[in-house]
C-alpha positions in Angstrom: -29.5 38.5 17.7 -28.6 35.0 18.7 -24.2 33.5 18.7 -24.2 32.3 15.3 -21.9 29.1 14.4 -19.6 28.4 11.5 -18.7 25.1 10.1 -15.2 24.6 8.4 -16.2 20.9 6.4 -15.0 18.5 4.1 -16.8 16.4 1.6 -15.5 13.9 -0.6 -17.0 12.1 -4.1 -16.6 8.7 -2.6 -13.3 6.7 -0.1 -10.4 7.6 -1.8 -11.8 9.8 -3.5 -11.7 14.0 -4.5 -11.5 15.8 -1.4 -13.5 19.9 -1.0 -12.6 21.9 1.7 -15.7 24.7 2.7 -16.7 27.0 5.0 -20.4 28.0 5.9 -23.1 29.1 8.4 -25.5 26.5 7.5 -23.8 23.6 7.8 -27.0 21.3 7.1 -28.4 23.7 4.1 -24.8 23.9 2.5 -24.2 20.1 2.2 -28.1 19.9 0.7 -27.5 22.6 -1.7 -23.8 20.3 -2.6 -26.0 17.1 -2.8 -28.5 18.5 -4.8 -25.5 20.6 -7.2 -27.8 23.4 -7.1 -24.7 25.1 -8.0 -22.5 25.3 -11.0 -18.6 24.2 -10.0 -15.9 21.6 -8.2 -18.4 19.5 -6.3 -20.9 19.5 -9.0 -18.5 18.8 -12.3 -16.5 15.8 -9.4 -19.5 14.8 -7.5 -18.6 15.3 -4.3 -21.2 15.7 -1.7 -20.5 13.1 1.2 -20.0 15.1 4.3 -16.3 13.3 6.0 -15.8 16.0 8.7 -16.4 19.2 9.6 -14.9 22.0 12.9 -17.4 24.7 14.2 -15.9 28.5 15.0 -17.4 31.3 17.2 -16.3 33.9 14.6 -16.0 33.7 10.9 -12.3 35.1 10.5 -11.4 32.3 12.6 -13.2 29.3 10.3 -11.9 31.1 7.4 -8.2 31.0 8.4 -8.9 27.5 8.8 -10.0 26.5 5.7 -7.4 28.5 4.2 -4.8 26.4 6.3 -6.3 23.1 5.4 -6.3 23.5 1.7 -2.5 23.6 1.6 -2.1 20.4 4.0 -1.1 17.9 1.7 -3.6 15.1 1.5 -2.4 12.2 3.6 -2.3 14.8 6.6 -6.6 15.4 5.1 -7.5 12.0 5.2 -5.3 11.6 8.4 -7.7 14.0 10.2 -10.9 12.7 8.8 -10.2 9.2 10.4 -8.5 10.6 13.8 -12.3 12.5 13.9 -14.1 9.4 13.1 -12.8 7.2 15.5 -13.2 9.8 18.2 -17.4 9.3 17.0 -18.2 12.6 16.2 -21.9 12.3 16.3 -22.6 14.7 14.0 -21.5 12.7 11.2 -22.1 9.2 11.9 -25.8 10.5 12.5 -25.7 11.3 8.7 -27.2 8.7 6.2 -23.6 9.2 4.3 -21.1 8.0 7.0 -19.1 5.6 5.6 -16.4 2.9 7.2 -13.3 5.7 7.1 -11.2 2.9 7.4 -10.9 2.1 4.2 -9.5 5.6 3.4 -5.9 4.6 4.2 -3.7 5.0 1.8 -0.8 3.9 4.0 1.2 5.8 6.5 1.2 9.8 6.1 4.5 9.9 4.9 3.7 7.5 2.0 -0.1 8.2 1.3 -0.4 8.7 -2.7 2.7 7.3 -3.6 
């Protein structure tokens, strides 16, 4: 049995929009079955499906804890980490037909984003 991966990820309903914090196996598959709302819930009822970032784990308890952490971040410190990614170029995601300019996400400095 091959090292499996798993993805902690983000998606968002459009830039500035309603953030969702997941974790998966199937990074690709997951973010189809969002896209498509295959399934009843958050993303489906607030349209999120555009993929803004994402962090891949050796072992599930660790992408877990993750998520877990980054739902109680506030959101300025969210949408501070999507951009800090994007400029790096993850390849991943600006290989995906819904990359988007993430620099029209800013909502000011962290300490005054939505205010």
């Amino acid at each position: 049995m091959g090292a499996r991966s798993y993805y902690v990820y983000i998606l968002a309903s459009k830039i500035g929009g309603t953030l969702y914090i997941g974790v998966t196996n199937d990074l690709m598959r997951r973010v189809a079955e969002h896209r498509l709302k295959l399934a009843e819930g958050f993303t489906k009822r607030y349209d999120v499906a555009r993929l803004v970032y994402f962090e891949c784990f050796d072992e599930v308890e660790q992408a877990i804890h993750r998520e877990k952490r980054l739902k109680k971040w506030r959101r300025a410190w969210k949408i501070s980490l999507i951009e800090k990614k994007t400029r790096i170029g993850t390849t991943f995601i600006r290989a995906l037909p819904v990359a988007h300019d993430f620099s029209l996400w800013n909502t000011g400095s962290p300490g005054q984003a939505g205010r």
